[in-house]
N, C-alpha and C positions, 0 to 999 in steps of 0.2 A: 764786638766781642772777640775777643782771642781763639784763636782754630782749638786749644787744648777743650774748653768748654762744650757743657749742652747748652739748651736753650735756656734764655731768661726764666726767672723766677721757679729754677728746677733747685737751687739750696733749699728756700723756704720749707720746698714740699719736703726734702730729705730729710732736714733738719727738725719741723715737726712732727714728722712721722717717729724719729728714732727720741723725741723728747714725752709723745703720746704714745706709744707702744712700744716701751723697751724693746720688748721682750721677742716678741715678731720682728724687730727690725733687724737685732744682734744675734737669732736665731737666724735668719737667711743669709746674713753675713758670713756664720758660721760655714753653712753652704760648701761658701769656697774654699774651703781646703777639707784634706783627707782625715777621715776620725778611724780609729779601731771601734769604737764606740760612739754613736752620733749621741750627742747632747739632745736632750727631751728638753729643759728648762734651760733660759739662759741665766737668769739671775736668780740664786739662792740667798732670802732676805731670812732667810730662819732665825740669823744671830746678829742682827746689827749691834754697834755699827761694821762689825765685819761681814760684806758681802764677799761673794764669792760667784763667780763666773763659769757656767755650762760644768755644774758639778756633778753630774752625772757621765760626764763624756772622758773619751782615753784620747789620747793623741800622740806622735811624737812629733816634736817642730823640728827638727833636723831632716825626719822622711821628708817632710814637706816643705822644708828649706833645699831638700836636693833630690832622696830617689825619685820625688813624685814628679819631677820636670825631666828626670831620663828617663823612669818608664812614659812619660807622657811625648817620647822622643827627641828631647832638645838636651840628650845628651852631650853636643858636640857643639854645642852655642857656649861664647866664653860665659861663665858666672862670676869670675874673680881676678881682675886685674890688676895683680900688684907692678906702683908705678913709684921708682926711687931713687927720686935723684941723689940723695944724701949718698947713693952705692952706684951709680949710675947703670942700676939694676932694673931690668923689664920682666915682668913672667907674665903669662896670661896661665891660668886655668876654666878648662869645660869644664860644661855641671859633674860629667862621667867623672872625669882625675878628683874633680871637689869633694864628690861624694866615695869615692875610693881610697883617699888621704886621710879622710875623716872617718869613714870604717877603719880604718889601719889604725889612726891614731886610739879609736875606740878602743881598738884590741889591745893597744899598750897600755891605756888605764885598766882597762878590764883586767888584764895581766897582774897588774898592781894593785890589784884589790878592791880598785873601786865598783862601787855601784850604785844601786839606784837610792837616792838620798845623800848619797856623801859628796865634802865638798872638794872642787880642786880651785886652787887659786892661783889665777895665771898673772904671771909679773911680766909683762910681755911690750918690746917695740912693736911698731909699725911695721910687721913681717907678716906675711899670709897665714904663716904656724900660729899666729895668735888667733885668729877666726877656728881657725881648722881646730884648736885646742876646744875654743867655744863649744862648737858645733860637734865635737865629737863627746863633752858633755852632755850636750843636747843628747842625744842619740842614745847614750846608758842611763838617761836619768838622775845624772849625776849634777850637781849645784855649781853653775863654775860663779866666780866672785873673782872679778879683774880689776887689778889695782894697778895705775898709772904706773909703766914702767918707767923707772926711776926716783918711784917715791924713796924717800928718808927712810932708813932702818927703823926708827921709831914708829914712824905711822904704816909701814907693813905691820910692824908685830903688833899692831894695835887690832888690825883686820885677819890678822892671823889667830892668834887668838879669840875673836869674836866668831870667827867664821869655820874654825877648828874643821881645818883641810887633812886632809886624811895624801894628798899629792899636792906640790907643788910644781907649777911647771914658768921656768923663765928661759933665758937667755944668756950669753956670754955678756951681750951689752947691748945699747941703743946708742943710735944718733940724735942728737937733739941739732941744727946746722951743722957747724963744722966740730963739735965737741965728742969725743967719744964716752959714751960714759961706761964705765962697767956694771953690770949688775951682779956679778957673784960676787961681791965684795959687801955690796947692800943687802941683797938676800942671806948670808952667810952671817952677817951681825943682827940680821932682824930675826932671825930662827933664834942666835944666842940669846937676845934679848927676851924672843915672846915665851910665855910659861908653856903654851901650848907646842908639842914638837910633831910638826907631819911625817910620814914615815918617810918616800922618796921622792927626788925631785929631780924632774926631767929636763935638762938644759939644752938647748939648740945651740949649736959651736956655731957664730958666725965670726968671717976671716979676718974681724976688725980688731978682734981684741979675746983671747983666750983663756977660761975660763981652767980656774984650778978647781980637780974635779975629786969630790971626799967619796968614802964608801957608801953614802946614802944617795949622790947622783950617776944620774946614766944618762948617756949621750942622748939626745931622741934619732938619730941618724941611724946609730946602731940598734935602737928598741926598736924603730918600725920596720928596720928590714929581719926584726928579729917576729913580729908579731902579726896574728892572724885578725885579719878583718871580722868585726862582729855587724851584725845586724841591727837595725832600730828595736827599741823596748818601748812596749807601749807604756803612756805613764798616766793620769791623771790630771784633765784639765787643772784641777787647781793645785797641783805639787809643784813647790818651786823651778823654775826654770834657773834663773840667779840671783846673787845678793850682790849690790851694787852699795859702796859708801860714799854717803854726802861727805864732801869736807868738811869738819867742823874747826875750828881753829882753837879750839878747847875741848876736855875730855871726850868722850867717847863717841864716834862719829855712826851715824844712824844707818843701817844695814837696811837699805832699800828692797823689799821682798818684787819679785817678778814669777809672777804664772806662768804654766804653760798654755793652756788654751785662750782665756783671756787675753794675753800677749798676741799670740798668733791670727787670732781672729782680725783682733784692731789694726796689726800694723798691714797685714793681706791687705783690710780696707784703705788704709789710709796712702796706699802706692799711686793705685789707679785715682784715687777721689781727691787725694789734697796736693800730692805729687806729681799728677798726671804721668806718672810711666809706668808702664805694664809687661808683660813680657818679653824679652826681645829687646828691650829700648835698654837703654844704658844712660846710670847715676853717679855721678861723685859728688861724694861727700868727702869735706877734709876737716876733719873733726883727727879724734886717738879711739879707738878701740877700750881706753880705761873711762872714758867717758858714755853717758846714756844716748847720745846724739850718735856715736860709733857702733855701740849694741844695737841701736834700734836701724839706722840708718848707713851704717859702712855692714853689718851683716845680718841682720835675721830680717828685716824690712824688701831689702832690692831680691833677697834669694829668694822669700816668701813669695815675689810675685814671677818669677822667672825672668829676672832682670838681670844685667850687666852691673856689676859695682866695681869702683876702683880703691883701692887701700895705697893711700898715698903716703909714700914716706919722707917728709920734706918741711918746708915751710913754705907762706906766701912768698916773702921774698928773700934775698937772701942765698937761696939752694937753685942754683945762680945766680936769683936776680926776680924781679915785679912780674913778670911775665911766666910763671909757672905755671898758674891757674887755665892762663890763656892757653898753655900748649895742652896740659891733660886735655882740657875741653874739647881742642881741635886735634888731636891725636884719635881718641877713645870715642869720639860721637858723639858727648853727651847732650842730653836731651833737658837731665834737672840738673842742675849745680846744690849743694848745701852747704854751707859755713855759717863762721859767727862773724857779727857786723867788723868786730875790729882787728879780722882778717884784709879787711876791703880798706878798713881804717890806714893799717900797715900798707897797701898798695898803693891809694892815693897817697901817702906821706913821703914814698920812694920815687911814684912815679904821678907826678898829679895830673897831666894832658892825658894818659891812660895811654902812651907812645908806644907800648910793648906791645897793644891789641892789634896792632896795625899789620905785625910780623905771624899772626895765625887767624884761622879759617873757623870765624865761631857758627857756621850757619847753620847746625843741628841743635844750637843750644836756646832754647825755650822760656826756661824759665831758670831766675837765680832764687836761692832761697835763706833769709838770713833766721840767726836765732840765737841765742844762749846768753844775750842779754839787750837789751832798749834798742832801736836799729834809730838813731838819731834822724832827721830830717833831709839834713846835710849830706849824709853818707848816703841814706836812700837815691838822694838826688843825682849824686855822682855817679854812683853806679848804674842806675836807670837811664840817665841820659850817655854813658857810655855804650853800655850795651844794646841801648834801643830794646829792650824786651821787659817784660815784667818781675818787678824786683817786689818778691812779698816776703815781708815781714812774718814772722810768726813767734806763737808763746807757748813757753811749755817747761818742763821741771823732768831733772831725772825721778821724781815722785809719780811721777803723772805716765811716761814713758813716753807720749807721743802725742802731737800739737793740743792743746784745749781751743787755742784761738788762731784763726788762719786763714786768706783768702783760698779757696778750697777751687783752685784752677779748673782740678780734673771733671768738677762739677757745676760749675760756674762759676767765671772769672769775675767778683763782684770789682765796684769803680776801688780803687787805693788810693785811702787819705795819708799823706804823711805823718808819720808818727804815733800812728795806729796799725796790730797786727790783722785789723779786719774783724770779723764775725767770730762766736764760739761755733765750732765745728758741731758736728751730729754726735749726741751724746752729751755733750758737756752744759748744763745751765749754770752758767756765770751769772753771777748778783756783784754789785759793789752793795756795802751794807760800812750804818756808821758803826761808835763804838757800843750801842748796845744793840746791833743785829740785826737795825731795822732799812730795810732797802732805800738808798737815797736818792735825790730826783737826776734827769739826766744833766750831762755837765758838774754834778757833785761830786770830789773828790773822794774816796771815803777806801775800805779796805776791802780786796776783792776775793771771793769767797764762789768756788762750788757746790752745787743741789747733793745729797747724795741722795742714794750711790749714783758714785763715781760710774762712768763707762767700765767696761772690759780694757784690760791690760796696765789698769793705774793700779797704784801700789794694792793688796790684801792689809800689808802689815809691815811690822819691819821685824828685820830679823831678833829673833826668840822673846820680842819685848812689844807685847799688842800694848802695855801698859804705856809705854813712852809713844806710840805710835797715836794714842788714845791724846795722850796729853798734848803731844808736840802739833795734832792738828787737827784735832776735833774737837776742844775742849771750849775755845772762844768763843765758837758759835755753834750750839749744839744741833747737828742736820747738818750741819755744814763744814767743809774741808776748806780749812784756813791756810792759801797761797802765798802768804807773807808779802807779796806784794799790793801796791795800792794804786789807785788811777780810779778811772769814772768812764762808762757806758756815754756817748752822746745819746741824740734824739732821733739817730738810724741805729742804736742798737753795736754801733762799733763799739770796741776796747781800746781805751787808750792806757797803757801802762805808764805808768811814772816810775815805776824805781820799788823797792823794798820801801815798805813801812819803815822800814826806819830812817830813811834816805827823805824821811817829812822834815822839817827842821821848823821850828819853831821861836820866831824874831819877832820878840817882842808883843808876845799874844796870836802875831800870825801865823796861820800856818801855810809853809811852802812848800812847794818839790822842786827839791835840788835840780830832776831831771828837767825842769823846766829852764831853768836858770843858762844849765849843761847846754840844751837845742839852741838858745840866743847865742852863746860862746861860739858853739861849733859854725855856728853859718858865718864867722869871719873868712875870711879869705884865706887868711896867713893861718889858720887853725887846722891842724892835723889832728888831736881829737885833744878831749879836754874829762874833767871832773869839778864837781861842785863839793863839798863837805863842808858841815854844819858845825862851827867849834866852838866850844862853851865863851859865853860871855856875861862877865860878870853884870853888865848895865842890862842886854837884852836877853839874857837867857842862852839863847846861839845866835852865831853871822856866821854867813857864808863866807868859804875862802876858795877864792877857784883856782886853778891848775891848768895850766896850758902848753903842747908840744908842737912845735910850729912844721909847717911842711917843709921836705927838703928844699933847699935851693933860697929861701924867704929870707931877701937881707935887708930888712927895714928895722927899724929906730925899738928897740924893744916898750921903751917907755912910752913912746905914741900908741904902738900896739894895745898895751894893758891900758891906758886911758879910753882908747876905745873902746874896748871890750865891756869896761866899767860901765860906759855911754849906755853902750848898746840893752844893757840888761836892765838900767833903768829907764832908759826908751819904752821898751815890750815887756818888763815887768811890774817895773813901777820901781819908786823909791823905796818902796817899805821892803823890797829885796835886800838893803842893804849894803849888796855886794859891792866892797871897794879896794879890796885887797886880790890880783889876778897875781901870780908867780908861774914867770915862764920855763917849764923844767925842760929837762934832755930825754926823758921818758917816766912815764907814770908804773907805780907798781901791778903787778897783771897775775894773774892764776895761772895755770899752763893754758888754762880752756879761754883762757883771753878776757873773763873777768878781773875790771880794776876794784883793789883793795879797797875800796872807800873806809870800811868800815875801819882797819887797819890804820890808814892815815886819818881818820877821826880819831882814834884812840892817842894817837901818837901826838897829835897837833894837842889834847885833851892833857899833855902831859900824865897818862899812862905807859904801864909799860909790856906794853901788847905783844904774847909773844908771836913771831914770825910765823904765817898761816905755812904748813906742811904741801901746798899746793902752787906755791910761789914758782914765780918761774926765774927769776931770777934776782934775788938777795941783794946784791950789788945796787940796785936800782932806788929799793927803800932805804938804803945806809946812805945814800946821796942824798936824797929826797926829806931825810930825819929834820936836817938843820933850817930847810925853809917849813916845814911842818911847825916846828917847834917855836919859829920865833914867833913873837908876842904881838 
């Protein structure tokens, strides 16, 4: 067993204790952090299906994301390490400066009218002022709702008006590699655009690129050395903390509600137990701050526990080169790593012997931890056998806010099957269930589906609309919160994800997952990562068409390649897969959070005309990609 671990057979007890007695188990959890009001009850079931979490209790997650670790004396232990190569910029901040930044910042919302309920919505890079804007939300009570900076003028004013900010707070611009992009140019046509107008917006002047500034903003430079530090406000466990938007790539994108007490309680837990780091220890995670994986785990997760986090401004590669990862890790200490798989995907494809690890010093690094979509086999394996440490998978949804399914290290390290994120965590009773709701046997594929209620810190609602919140994932299976994804439980109880339900494809009566097809692809050699999509056909219904990006350096016969690959999937799937059609592209289309478009290149190969998801990371990629999509 792994040093991070208790003894054997210590999940089980955890995990049926907190599945037979909520109530006691999310109560003592509670425990650990500071209330103005201690919660008496953890779950109020008054109104299902809106539960609601320790609603009788006050809290502020900001004291307890920072004053309560300097009055508890580790004022002067870093809390916030921002690491940037895009500016070849270093800061470190103590919890003391953290929590002193973020009172000041408070004082400049507060100054500006905000308070407790209202929202500000932060358009913000990868700069430590984006936490600090967070958190000084936190602190008055006020709703912050962070939208990826850089989004489209369009899909700001979309979130700006849903979210009706009373402040907005950005930046002159971001780096995305070597691109600078502006953002008062984008914010300035999203305000024109949205019907809703916030009053003032607070812009951080950075030296990359300078921001023409109207009568409605003001510097933040000049505001905080103009403004007095306020103090935490206590608020109410269940009063929103933020409103986070799913991307929808059609109208109106769903305003993801987050509590405060609920939130705070789960992710405290989830440091030491599913993370294994606690205070004092130091996390990076390279995720964006407009993402839930950033919310949870670049700031309110590592501060919650008096941890070290680093706010990485970069990419894997690239921002010089494969070997980034490697150096934060061996720079900063770390202990947990987090990203998403096709982070790791981008590394091997640059660098595939993993030749860059060679050049830093990873011996505090414990554990890797991937997530934000399917961690393939292959990848698993490259990474685990470079690193020599344990590489867990896990699963989880900005709905959810924090893992449902996960080898839970910090409490025992159970055995890792490839291709599976391990066990549902404490709290969460996962079912796979068929199409009418009824639990299918182990090994059966079918659609996977949580017990409610939900834990603490998963969605209440979404913003101002229980009624779409109602529909969009309660509605299939009544009791139950519908995951959108599908896959099957084995005979120990693991999860295996396949992919969204709709990523099922159906050839000729059978039914398949694409992601099964995708794991055969990727264990080639020459295979950098790939995708599966299911395209209508008039004989079988749909055929699979696969997509292939080969590693750097691979100069072998393309047509051998795709023969094989063909081979390979009617080997280990069988013929009735179909797949005979592989296209070796130059890059697959991707989200910024490193999800590929499936869905997008199904529409596209489908001969619709799908418009371009507002999350894309780069355009260019899919206008390539159009014309092998499209042929017949």
């Amino acid at each position: 067993m792994h040093k991070g671990g208790r003894h054997v057979g210590e999940y089980e007890k955890i995990f049926r204790a907190s599945v037979e007695d909520p109530e006691a188990f999310w109560l003592r959890a509670a425990d650990a952090i500071d209330w103005y009001v201690s919660p008496t009850t953890a779950i109020d079931s008054s109104n299902p299906p809106f539960y609601r979490w320790f609603s009788d209790g006050e809290l502020n997650v900001a004291h307890n994301a920072l004053d309560r670790h300097v009055d508890a004396g580790r004022g002067d232990q870093a809390a916030l390490i921002y690491d940037s190569p895009v500016t070849g910029t270093k800061r470190t901040y103590t919890y003391r400066q953290l929590r002193d930044e973020v009172a000041t910042f408070a004082g400049v919302l507060h100054g500006l009218g905000v308070g407790k309920g209202d929202r500000v919505v932060i358009y913000m890079p990868m700069v430590p002022e984006a936490a600090i804007a967070m958190l000084a939300c936190a602190r008055i009570g006020a709703v912050h709702s962070v939208v990826f900076g850089g989004f489209a003028p369009k899909e700001l004013a979309i979130r700006i008006d849903d979210a009706a900010p009373s402040v907005i707070v950005s930046a002159s611009c971001g780096i995305e590699g070597k691109r600078i992009i502006e953002y008062k140019p984008l914010l300035d046509k999203a305000i024109e655009l949205s019907e809703h107008k916030p009053g003032k917006r607070v812009i951080l002047a950075r030296p990359q690129a300078e921001a023409a500034m109207g009568e409605d903003d003001i510097d933040w430079a000049e505001a905080m050395a103009a403004a007095t530090p306020v103090d935490p406000v206590p608020v109410k466990s269940t009063d929103p903390l933020y409103v986070l938007y799913t991307s929808g790539t059609t109208g109106k994108p769903k305003g993801v509600v987050r509590d405060n007490g609920g939130y705070a309680v789960a992710l405290n837990w989830t440091m030491p137990n599913v993370y294994a780091v606690g205070a004092g220890e130091a996390m990076f995670t390279a995720s964006d701050v407009g993402w839930v994986v950033g919310h949870s785990y670049i700031v309110y997760g590592p501060l919650l526990a008096g941890a070290t986090t680093v706010l990485y401004e970069g990419k894997p590669v690239g921002t010089p080169d494969a070997g980034q990862f490697w150096r934060v890790i061996a720079e900063h200490g770390i202990k947990s790593m987090f990203t998403a798989p096709t982070a790791f995907r981008a590394i091997k494809k640059e660098d595939p012997k993993g030749e860059h690890l060679a050049d830093y010093n990873l011996s505090k690094l414990e554990y890797l931890y991937l997530a934000g979509e399917r961690l393939d086999p292959e990848t698993y394996r490259w990474a685990s056998d470079l690193l020599s440490i344990p590489v867990i998978d896990h699963w989880w949804q900005t709905e959810t806010g924090w893992p449902i399914v996960a080898n839970p290290a910090g409490i025992e390290l159970l055995p890792i099957k490839p291709g599976s994120p391990t066990k549902p965590l404490p709290g969460w009773d996962v079912q796979v269930v068929d199409a009418d709701g009824r639990p299918v046997e182990a090994g059966t594929d079918g659609a996977i589906v949580v017990k409610l209620p939900m834990p603490p810190g998963s969605l209440p609602t979404l913003w101002n609309d229980d009624e779409r919140f109602v529909e969009s994932y309660l509605s299939a299976f009544p009791g139950r919160y519908l995951t959108g994804d599908g896959g099957h439980l084995d005979a120990d109880g693991y999860l295996f994800v396949m992919g969204r339900t709709d990523d099922v494809i159906n050839v000729a009566g059978h039914r398949l997952s694409t992601g099964t097809m995708e794991e055969v692809l990727a264990t080639h050699p020459a295979v950098a990562e790939c995708a599966v999509i299911g395209v209508a056909d008039k004989l079988k219904g749909q055929i699979p068409r696969g997509f292939v990006v080969l590693k750097a350096g691979v100069d072998a016969d393309e047509e051998a390649i795709t023969a094989e690959l063909v081979q390979m999937v009617r080997d280990q799937v069988g013929a009735v897969a179909a797949l005979r059609d592989v296209a070796i592209v130059a890059a697959l289309p991707k989200t910024r959070s490193g999800k590929i478009l499936r869905k997008t290149m199904r529409s596209i190969a489908d001969g619709r005309e799908e418009p371009v998801p507002s999350t894309i990371d780069d355009a260019s990629v899919l206008d390539s990609l159009r014309p092998v999509l499209r042929r017949s």
